[in-house]
BAVEX-569884 format. One record per residue (C-alpha): residue in three letters; x negated, y negated, z negated. Coordinates in steps of 0.2 Angstrom, whole numbers. Example, Ala and Ser with C-alpha at 12.3 -4.5 7.8 and 13.67 -1.06 7.14 Angstrom:
% BAVEX-569884
<site code="Ala" x="-62" y="22" z="-39"/>
<site code="Ser" x="-68" y="5" z="-36"/>
***
This chain:
% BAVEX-569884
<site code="Unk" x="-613" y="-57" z="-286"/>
<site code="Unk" x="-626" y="-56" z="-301"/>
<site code="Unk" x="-625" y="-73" z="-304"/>
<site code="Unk" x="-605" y="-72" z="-307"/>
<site code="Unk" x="-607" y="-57" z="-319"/>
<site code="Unk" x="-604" y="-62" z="-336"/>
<site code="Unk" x="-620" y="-66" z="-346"/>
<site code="Unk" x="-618" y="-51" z="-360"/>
<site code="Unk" x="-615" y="-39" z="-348"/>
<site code="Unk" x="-630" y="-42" z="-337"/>
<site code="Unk" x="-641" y="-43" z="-352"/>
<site code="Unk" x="-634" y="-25" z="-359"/>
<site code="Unk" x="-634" y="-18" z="-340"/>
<site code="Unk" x="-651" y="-24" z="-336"/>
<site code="Unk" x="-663" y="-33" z="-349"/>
<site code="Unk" x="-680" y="-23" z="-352"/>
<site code="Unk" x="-681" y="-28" z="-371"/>
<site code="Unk" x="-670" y="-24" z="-386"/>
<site code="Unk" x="-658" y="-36" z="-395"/>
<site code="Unk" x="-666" y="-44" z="-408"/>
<site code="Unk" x="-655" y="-39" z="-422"/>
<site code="Unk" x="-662" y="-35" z="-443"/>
<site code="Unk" x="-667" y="-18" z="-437"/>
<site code="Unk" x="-679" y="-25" z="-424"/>
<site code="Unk" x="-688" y="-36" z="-436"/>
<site code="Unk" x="-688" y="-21" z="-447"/>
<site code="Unk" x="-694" y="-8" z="-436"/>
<site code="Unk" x="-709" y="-21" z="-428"/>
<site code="Unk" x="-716" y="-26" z="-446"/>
<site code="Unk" x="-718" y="-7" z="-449"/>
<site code="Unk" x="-725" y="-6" z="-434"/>
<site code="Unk" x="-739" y="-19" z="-436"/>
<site code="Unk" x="-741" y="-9" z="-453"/>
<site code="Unk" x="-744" y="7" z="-444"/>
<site code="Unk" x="-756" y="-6" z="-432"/>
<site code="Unk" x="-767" y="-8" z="-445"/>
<site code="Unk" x="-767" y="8" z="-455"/>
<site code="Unk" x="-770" y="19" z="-439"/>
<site code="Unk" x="-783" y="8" z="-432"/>
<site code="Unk" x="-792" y="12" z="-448"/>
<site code="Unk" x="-787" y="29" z="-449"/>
<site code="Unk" x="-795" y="33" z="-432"/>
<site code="Unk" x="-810" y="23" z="-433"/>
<site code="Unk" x="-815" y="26" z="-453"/>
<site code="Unk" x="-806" y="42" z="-459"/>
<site code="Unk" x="-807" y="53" z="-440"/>
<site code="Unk" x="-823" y="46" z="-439"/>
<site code="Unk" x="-821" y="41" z="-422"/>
<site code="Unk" x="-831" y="23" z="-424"/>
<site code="Unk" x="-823" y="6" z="-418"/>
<site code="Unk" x="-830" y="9" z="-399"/>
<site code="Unk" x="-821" y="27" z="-397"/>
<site code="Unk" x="-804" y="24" z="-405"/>
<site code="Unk" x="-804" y="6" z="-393"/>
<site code="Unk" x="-804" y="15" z="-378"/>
<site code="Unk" x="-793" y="30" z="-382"/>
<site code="Unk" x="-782" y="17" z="-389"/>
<site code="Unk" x="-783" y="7" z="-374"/>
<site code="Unk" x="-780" y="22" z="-361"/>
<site code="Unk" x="-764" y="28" z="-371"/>
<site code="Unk" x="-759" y="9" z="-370"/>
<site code="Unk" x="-762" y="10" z="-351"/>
<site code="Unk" x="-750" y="26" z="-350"/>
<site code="Unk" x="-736" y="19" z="-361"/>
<site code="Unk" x="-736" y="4" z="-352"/>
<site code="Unk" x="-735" y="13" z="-335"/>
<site code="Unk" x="-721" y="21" z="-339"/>
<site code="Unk" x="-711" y="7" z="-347"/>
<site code="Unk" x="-714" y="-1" z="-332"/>
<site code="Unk" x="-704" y="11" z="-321"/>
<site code="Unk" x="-691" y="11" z="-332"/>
<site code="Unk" x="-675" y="1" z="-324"/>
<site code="Unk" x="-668" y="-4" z="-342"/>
<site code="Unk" x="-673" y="-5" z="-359"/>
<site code="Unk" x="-678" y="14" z="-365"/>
<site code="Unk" x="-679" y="13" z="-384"/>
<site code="Unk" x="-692" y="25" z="-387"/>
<site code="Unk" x="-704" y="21" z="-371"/>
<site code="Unk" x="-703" y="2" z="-377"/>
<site code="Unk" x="-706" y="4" z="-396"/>
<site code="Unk" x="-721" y="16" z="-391"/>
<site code="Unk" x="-728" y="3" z="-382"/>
<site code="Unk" x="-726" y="-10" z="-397"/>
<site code="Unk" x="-736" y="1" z="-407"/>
<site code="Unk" x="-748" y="6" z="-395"/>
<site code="Unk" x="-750" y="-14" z="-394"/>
<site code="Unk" x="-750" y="-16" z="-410"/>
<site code="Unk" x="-766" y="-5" z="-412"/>
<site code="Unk" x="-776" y="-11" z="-398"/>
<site code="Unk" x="-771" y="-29" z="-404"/>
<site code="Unk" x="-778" y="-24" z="-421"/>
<site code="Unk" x="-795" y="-16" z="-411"/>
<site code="Unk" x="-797" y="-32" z="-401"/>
<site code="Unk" x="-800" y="-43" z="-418"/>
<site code="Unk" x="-809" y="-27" z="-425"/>
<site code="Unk" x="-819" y="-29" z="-412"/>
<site code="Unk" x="-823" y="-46" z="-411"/>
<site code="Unk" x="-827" y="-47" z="-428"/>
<site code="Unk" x="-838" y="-30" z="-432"/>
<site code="Unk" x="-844" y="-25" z="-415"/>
<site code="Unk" x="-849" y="-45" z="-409"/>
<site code="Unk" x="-849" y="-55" z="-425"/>
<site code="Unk" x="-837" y="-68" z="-421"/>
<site code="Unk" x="-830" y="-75" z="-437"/>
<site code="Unk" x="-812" y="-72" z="-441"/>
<site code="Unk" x="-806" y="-91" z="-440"/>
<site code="Unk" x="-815" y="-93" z="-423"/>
<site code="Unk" x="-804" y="-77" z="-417"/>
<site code="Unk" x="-790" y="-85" z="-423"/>
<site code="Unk" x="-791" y="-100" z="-414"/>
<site code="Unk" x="-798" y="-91" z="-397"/>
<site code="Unk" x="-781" y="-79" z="-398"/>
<site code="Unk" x="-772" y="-97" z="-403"/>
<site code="Unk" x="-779" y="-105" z="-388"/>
<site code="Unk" x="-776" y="-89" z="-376"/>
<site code="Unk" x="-757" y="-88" z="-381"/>
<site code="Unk" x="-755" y="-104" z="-379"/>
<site code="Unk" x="-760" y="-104" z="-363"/>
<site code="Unk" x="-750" y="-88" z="-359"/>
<site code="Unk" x="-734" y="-96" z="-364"/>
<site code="Unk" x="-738" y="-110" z="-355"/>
<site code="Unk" x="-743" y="-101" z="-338"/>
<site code="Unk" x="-726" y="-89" z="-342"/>
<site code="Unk" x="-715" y="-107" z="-345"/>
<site code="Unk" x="-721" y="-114" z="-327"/>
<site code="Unk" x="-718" y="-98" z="-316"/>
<site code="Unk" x="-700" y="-94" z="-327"/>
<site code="Unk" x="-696" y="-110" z="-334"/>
<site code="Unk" x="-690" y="-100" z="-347"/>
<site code="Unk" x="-699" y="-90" z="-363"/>
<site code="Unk" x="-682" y="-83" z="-370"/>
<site code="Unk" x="-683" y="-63" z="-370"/>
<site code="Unk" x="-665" y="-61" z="-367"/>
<site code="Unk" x="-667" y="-64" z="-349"/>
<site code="Unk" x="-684" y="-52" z="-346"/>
<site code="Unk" x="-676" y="-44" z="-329"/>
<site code="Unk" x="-689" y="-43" z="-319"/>
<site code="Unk" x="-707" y="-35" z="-319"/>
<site code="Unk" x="-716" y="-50" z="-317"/>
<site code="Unk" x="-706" y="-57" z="-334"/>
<site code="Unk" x="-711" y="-43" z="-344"/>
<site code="Unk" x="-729" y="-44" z="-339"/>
<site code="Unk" x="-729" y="-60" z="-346"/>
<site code="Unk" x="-717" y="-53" z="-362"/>
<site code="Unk" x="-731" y="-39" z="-365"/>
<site code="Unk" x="-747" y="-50" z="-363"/>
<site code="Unk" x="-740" y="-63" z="-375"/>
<site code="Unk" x="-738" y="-47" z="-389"/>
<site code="Unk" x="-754" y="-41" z="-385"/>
<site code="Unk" x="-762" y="-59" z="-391"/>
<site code="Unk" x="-751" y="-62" z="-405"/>
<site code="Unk" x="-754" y="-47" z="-414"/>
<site code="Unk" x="-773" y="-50" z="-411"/>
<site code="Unk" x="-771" y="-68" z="-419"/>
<site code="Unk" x="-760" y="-59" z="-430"/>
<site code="Unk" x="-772" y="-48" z="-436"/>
<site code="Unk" x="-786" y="-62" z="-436"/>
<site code="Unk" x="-777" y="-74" z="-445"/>
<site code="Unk" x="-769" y="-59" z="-458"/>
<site code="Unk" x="-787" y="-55" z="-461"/>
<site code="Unk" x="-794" y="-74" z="-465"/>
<site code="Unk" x="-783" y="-75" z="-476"/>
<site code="Unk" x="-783" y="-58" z="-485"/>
<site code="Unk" x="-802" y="-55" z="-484"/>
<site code="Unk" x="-810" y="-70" z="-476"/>
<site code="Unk" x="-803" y="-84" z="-491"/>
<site code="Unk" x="-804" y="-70" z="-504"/>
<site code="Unk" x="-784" y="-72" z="-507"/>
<site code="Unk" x="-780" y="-55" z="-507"/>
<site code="Unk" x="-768" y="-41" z="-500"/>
<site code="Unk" x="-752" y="-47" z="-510"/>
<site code="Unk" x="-755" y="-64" z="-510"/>
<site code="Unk" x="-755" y="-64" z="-490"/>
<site code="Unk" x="-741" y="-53" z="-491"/>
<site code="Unk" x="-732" y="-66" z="-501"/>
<site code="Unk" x="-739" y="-80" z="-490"/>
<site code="Unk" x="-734" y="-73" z="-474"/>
<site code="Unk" x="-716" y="-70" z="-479"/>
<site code="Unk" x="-713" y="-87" z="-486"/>
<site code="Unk" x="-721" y="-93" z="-469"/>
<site code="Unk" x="-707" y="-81" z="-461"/>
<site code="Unk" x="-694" y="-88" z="-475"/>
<site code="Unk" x="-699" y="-106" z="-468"/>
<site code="Unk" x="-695" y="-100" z="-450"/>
<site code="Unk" x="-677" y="-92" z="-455"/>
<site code="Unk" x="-673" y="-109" z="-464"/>
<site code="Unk" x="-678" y="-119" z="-451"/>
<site code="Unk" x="-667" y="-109" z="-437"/>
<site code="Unk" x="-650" y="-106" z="-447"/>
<site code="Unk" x="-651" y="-120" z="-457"/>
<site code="Unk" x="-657" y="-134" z="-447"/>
<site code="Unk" x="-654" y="-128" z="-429"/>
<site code="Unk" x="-673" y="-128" z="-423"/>
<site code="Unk" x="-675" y="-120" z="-406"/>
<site code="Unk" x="-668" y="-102" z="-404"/>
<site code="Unk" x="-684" y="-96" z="-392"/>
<site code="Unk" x="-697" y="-108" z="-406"/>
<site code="Unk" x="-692" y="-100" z="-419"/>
<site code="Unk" x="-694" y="-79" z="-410"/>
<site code="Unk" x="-712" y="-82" z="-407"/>
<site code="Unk" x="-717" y="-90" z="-423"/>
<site code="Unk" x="-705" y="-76" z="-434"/>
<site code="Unk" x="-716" y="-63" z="-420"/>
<site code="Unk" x="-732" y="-71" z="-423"/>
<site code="Unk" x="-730" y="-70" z="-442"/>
<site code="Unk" x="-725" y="-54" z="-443"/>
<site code="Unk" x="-742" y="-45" z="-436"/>
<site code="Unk" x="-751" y="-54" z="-452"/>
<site code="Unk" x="-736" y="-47" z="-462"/>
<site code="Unk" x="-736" y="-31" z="-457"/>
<site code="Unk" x="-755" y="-29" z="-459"/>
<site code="Unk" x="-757" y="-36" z="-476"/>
<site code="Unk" x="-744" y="-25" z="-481"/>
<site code="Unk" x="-755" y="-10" z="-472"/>
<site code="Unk" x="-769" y="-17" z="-483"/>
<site code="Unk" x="-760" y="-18" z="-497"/>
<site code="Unk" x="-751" y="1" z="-497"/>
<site code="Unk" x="-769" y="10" z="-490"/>
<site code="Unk" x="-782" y="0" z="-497"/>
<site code="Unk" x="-788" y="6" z="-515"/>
<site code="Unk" x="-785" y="-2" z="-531"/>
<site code="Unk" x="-803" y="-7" z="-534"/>
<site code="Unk" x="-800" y="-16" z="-517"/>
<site code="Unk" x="-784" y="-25" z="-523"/>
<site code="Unk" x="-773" y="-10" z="-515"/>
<site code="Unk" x="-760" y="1" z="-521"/>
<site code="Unk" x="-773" y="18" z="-515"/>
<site code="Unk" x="-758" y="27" z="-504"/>
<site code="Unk" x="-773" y="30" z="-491"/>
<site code="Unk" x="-771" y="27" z="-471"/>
<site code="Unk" x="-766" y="45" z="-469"/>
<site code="Unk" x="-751" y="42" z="-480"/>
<site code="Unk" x="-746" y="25" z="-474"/>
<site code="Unk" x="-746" y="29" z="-457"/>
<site code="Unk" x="-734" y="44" z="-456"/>
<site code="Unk" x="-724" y="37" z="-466"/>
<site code="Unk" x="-721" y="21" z="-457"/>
<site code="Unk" x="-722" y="31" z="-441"/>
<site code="Unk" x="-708" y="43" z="-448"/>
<site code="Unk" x="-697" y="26" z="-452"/>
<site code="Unk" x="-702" y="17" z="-435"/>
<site code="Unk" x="-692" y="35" z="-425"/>
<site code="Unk" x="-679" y="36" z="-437"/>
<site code="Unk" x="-674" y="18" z="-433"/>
<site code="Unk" x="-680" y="17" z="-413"/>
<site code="Unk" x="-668" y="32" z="-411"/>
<site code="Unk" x="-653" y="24" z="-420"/>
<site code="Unk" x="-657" y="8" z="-409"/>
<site code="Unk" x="-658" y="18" z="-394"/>
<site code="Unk" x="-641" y="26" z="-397"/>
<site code="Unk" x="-635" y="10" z="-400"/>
<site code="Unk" x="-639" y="2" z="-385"/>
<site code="Unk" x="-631" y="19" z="-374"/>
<site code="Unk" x="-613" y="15" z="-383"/>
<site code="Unk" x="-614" y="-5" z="-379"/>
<site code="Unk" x="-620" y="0" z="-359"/>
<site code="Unk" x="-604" y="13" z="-358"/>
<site code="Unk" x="-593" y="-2" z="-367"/>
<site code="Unk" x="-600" y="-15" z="-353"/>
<site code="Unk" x="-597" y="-4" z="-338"/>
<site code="Unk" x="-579" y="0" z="-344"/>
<site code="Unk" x="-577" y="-19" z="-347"/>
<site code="Unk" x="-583" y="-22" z="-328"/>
<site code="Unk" x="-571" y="-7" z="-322"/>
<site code="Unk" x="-581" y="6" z="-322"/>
<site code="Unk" x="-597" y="15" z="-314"/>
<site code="Unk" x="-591" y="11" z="-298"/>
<site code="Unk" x="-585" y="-8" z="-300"/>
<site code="Unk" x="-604" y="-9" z="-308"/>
<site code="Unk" x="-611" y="-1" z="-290"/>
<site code="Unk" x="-604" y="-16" z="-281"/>
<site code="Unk" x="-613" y="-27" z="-291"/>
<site code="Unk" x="-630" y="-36" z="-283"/>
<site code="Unk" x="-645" y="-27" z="-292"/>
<site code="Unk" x="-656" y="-36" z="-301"/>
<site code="Unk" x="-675" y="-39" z="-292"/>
<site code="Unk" x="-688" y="-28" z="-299"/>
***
């Protein structure tokens, strides 16, 4: 019976990841930001040192994700809290790498190159798919959150190669990186490349995004920032990132009641096959 379901439905009904619409480029580009900025903020402003605020981070990760995981459907605010909780512990990963072991930023980018590239290709030959409108299983989501995790680490690596390692600065990579997402948009809408292609490069390009606008906002003005402070950034964003989660998350409740009424009702959607978990 699940196979004959109409494809919409089952991916309202039962798909474990939102529907990439404006608001969810929006709301993960501020959620990169708040990546960087609270990194920062715990590590440098709290005082809790690189080490600490990795395995605090790391835990509350662990916890979000335990929870999203026993989840049946998408949950808007368990799965956004886990983007950025991943989108911290993505940032630390780098921060790491490069302060804690000495690894140079453009060897970090090609390590976190290599290790997602070899996620999507290990995720292709079990699913034979990499599209995230069909994450309906555990397994699929796995793969969905271990590809995040790396490309906000080669996010952050290659955001902060640019930014800091070539001397370029906080707006210049801001204004690179969104070229480099205009390039993407272009090359979907207007020349048809390929739908699932074009998602992870626009998600990829997004984490350097978000963090040189993080830089750019928190960072001082003798630094080549605007002087806002961590502090500041972070709230704000974090304020923005609820605000929007919770309009997405009363959006998806109206389209799931408008699918079961399109199937006939809660108890023609009973009769249905369930999807594995």
């Amino acid at each position: 019976m699940t196979n004959t379901m109409p494809e919409h439905i089952r991916t309202i009904l039962f798909n474990r990841v939102p529907e990439v619409t404006f608001a969810f480029w929006v709301i993960k580009i501020l959620s990169t930001t708040t990546g960087e900025t609270f990194a920062d903020y715990l590590n440098v402003d709290v005082g809790l040192g690189l080490t600490v605020t990795t395995w605090v981070m790391s835990a509350l990760l662990a916890a979000a994700l335990v929870a999203q995981f026993l989840t049946k459907r998408y949950n808007s605010a368990t799965y956004w809290t886990v983007v950025v909780l991943v989108s911290i512990v993505g940032t630390l990963l780098t921060d790491n790498l490069t302060d804690n072991l000495g690894v140079e930023l453009w060897v970090s980018t090609v390590i976190f190159s290599v290790v997602l590239a070899i996620t999507f290709g290990i995720w292709f030959f079990r699913e034979r798919t990499l599209s995230i409108h069909t994450i309906f299983t555990r397994r699929r989501e796995a793969f969905y959150w271990l590809a995040i995790l790396f490309t906000f680490a080669l996010g952050t690596a290659a955001g902060d190669l640019i930014s800091e390692g070539l001397g370029l600065g906080y707006l210049i990579g801001t204004i690179l990186f969104s070229a480099l997402i205009g390039v993407v948009v272009i090359a979907r809408f207007a020349f048809k490349a390929n739908v699932v292609f074009c998602f992870w490069a626009a998600y990829i390009l997004t984490r350097p995004l978000g963090a040189s606008i993080g830089d750019l906002l928190s960072q001082a003005p003798a630094e080549g920032g605007v002087g806002l402070g961590t502090t500041v950034t972070s709230v704000v964003f974090l304020v923005v990132i609820v605000a929007i989660a919770t309009y997405l998350g009363i959006k998806v409740r109206r389209q799931r009641a408008e699918a079961i009424v399109e199937l006939g009702g809660p108890s023609a959607v009973a009769r249905w096959t369930q999807v594995p978990a």
